[in-house]
VOVEX-447385 format. One record per residue (C-alpha): residue in three letters; x, y, z. Coordinates in nm, 2 decimals. Layout:
<recs>
REC res      X      Y      Z
REC ALA      X      Y      Z
...
</recs>
This chain:
<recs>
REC res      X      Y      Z
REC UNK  -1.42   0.42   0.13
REC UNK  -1.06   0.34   0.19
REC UNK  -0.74   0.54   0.00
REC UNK  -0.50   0.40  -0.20
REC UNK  -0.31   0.31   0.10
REC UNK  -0.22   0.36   0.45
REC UNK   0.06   0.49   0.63
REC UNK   0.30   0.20   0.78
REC UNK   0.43   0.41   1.10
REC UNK   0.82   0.49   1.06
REC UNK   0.88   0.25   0.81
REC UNK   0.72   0.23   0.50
REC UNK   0.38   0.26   0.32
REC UNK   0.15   0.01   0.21
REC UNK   0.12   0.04  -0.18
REC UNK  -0.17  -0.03  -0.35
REC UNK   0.02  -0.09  -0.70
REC UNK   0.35  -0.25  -0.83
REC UNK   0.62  -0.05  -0.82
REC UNK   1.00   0.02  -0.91
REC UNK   1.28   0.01  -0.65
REC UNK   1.44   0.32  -0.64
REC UNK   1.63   0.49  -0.91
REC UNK   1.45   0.27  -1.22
REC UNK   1.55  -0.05  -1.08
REC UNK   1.30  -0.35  -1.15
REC UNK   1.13  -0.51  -0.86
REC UNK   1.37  -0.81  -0.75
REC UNK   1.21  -1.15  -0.81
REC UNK   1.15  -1.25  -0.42
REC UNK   0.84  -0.97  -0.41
REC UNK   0.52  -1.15  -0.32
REC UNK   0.72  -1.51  -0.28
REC UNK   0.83  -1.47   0.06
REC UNK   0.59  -1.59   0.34
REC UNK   0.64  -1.39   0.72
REC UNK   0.93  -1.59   0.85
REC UNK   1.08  -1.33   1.13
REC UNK   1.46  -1.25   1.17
REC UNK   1.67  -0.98   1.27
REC UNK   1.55  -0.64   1.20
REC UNK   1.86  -0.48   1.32
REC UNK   2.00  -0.26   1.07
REC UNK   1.94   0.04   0.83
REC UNK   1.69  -0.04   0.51
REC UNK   1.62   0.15   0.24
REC UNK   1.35   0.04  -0.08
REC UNK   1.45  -0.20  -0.35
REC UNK   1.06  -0.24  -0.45
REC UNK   0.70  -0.33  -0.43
REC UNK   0.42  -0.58  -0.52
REC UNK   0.07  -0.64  -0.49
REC UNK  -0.15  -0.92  -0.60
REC UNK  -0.37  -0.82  -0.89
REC UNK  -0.64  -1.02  -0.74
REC UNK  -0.61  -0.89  -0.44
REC UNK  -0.64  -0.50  -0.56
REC UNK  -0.93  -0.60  -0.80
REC UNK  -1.12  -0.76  -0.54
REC UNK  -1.09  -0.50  -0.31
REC UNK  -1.20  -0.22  -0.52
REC UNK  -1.51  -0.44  -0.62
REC UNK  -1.62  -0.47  -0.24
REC UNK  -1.61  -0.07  -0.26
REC UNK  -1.75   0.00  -0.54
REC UNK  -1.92  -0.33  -0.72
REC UNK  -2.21  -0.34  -0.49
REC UNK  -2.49  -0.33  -0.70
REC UNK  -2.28  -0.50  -1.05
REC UNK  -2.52  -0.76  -1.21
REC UNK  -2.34  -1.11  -1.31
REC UNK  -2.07  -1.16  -1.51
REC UNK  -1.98  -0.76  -1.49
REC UNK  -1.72  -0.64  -1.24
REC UNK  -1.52  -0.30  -1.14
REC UNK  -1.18  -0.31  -1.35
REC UNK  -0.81  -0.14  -1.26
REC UNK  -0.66   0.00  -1.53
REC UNK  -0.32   0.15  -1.38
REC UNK  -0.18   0.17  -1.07
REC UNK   0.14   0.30  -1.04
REC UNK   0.37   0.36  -0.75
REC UNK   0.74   0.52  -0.63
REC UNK   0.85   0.53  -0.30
REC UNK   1.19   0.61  -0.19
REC UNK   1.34   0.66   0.22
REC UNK   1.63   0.85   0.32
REC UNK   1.69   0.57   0.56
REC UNK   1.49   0.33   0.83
REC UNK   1.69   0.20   1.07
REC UNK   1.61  -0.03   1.35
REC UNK   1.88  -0.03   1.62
REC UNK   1.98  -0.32   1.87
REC UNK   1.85  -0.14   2.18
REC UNK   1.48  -0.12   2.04
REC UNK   1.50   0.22   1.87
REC UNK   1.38   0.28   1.56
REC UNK   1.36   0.61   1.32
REC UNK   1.33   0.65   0.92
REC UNK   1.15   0.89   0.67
REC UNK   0.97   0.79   0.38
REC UNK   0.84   0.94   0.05
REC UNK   0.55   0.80  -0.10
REC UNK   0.34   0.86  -0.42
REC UNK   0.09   0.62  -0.60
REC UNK  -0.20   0.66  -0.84
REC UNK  -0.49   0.44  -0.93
REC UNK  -0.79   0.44  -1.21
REC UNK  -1.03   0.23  -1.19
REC UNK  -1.31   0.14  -1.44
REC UNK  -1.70   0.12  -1.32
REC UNK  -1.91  -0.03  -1.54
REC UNK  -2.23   0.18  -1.64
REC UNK  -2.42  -0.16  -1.55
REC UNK  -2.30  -0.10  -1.16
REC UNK  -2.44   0.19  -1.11
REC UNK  -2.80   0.14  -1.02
REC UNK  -2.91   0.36  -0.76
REC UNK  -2.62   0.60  -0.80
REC UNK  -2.44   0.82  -1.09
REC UNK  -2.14   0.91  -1.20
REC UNK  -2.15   1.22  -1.05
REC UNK  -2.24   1.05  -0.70
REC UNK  -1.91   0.89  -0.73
REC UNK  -1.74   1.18  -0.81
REC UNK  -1.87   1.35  -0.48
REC UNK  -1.76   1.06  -0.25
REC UNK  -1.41   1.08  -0.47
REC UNK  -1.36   1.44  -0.44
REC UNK  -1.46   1.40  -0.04
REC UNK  -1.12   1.18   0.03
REC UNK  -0.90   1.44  -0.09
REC UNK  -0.68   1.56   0.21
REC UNK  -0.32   1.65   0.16
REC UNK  -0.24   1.62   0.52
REC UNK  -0.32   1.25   0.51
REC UNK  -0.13   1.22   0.17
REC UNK  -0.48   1.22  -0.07
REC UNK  -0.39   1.52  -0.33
REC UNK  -0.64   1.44  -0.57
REC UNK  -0.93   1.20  -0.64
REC UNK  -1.23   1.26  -0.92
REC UNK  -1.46   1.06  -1.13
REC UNK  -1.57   1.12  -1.48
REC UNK  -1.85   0.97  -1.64
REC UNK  -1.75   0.85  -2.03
REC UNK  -2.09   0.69  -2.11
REC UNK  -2.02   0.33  -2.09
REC UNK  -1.86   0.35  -1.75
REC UNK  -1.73   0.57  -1.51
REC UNK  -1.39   0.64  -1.48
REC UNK  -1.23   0.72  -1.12
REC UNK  -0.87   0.79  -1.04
REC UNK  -0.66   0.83  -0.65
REC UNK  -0.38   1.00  -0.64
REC UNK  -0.12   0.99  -0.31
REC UNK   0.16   1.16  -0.23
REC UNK   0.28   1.19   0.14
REC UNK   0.63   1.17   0.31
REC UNK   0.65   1.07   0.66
REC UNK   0.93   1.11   0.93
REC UNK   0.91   0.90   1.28
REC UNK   1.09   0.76   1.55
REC UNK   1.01   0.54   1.85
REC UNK   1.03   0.17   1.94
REC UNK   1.03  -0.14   1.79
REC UNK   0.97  -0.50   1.89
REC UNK   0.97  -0.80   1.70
REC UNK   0.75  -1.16   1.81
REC UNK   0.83  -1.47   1.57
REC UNK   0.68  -1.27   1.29
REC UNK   0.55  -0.98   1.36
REC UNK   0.71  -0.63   1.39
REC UNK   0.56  -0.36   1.58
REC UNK   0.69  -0.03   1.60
REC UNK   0.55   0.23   1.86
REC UNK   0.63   0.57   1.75
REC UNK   0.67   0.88   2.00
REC UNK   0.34   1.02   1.91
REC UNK   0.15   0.77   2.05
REC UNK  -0.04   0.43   1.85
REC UNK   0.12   0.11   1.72
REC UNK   0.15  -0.07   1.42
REC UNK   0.18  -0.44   1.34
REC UNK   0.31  -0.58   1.00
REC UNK   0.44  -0.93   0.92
REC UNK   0.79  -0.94   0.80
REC UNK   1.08  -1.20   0.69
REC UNK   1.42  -1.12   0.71
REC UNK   1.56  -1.32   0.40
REC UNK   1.97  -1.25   0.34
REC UNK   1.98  -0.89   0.29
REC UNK   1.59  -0.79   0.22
REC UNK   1.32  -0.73   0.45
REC UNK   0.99  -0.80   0.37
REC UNK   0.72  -0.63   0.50
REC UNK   0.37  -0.81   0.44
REC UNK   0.02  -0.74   0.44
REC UNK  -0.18  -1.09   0.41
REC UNK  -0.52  -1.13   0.27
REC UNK  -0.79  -1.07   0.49
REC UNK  -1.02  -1.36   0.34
REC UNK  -0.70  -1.61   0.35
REC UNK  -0.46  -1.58   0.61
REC UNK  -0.17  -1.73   0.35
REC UNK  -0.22  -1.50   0.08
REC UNK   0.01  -1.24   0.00
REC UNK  -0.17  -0.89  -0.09
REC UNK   0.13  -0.73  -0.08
REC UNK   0.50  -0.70  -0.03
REC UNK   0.77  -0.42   0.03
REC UNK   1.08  -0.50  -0.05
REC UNK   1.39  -0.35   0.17
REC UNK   1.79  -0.39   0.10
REC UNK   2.03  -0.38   0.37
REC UNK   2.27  -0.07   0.35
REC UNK   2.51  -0.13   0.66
</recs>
């Protein structure tokens, strides 16, 4: 079973909610509008926001958990919530790259009595309660039965510091940090936000999320 979402290497994380840019302000209008285009990277970013498709989120969690649902009954989110804020990430002109983020995000999600056939509550609970891992930014994750359906919550909370290289390929950016790995994320550089994308595994033009970043140099 997947967490509520996974580190993005010296740039950002991948929300699995909507959330505020920083300091209460809304999430500007482009979120979730703008396809990977590429552009210039070069610069320092910090957040100005967050999206993700409802349909995306509820599907997901019904491939986890919705297994054995009869028809016409599905796994429900409730609430997600998410704040994220970075002291900085910047992306230099020689290929450098460095930036720390904090992260935190919470989700509940409803299973319907009806989907749990050859498990409980309580089984859920115990795969819950098995994520939980502060060093890889799960502090919390339980289940409780309320009769009619279970009810299971995620909570996340991780802040991340890197550095290392970055390259960029029509639109694709992949940053290599010191430690070792890579990452790829689509982006689009539009005016003075940078969108980092995760597409829909199922259809390639789908947007299943968006981070939103503001040019500050």
């Amino acid at each position: 079973m997947r967490a509520v979402g996974r580190a993005l290497p010296g740039v950002v994380l991948l929300l699995a909610g909507c959330g505020e840019g920083g300091a209460g302000r809304a999430v500007p209008a482009s979120c979730g509008a703008i396809a990977p285009c590429g552009g210039d990277v070069v610069g320092t970013w910090t957040p100005d926001g967050s999206c993700v498709s409802q349909a995306s989120l509820q599907a997901r969690y019904m491939t986890e958990l919705g297994g054995e649902c009869p028809a016409g009954t599905s796994v429900s989110i409730v609430q997600a919530t998410s704040d994220w804020a970075s002291i900085a990430s910047t992306f230099n002109a020689d290929g450098s790259y460095s930036g720390t983020t904090t992260f935190s995000a919470s989700v509940e999600i409803s299973v319907p009595a009806a989907c749990l056939v050859t498990r409980a509550c309580a089984d859920l609970d115990a795969d819950f309660r098995a994520m939980v891992d502060p060093r890889a930014g799960i502090t919390a994750a339980a289940c409780r039965d309320g009769g009619s359906s279970c009810a299971c919550s995620i909570t996340q909370q991780q802040t991340t510091t890197q550095a290392g290289t970055y390259t960029t390929a029509e639109t694709v950016l992949t940053t290599v940090p010191a430690g070792g790995g890579s990452n790829d994320t689509s982006f689009c550089v539009r005016g003075s936000e940078l969108h980092l994308v995760s597409l829909d595994g199922a259809a390639a033009t789908l947007i299943a999320s968006d981070i939103v970043l503001a040019r500050r140099d």
